[in-house]
C-alpha positions as CSV (number, residue, x, y, z in Angstrom):
1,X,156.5,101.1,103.2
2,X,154.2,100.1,100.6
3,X,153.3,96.5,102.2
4,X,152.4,99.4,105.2
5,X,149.8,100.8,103.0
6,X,148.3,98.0,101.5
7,X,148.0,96.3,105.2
8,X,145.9,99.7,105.8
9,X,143.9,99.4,102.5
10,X,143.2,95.8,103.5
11,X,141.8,96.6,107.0
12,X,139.8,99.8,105.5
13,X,138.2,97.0,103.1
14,X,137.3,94.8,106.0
15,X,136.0,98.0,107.8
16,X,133.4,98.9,105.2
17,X,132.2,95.3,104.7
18,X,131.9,94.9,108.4
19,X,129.9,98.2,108.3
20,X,127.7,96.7,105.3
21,X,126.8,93.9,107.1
22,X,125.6,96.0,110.0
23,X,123.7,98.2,108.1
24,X,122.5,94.9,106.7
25,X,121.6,93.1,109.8
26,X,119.8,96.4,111.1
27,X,117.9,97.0,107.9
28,X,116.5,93.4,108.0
29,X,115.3,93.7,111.5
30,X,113.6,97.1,110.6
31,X,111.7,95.2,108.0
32,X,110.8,92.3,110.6
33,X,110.0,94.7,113.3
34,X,107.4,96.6,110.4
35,X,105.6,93.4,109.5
36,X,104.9,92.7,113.1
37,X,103.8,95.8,114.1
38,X,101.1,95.5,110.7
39,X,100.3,92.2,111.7
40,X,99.4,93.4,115.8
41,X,98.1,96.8,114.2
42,X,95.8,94.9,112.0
43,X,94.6,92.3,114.5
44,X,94.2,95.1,117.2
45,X,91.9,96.9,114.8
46,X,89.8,94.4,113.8
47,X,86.3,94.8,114.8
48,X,85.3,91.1,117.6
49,X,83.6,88.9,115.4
50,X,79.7,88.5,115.7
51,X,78.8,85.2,117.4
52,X,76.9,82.7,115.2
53,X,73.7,81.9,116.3
């Protein structure tokens, strides 16, 4: 019975650090998604530059 519960305390382990590294994953891609949306934001609010003469 105990090999029973530390086969079960094994696959809650691998359950939370397969859960980190989703929470992971997504929180990178927020950040991605962020600086792109700054970078489109900021070039769609740019005034068109005067031309040079």
């Amino acid at each position: 019975m105990t090999t029973l519960g530390a086969g079960s305390s094994d696959v809650l382990q691998h359950l939370l650090l397969d859960r980190a590294i989703k929470v992971g994953i997504v929180v990178v891609a927020l950040g991605i998604l962020a600086l792109g949306m700054r970078a489109i934001w900021r070039r769609a609010s740019r005034p068109p530059r005067a031309p040079r003469p």
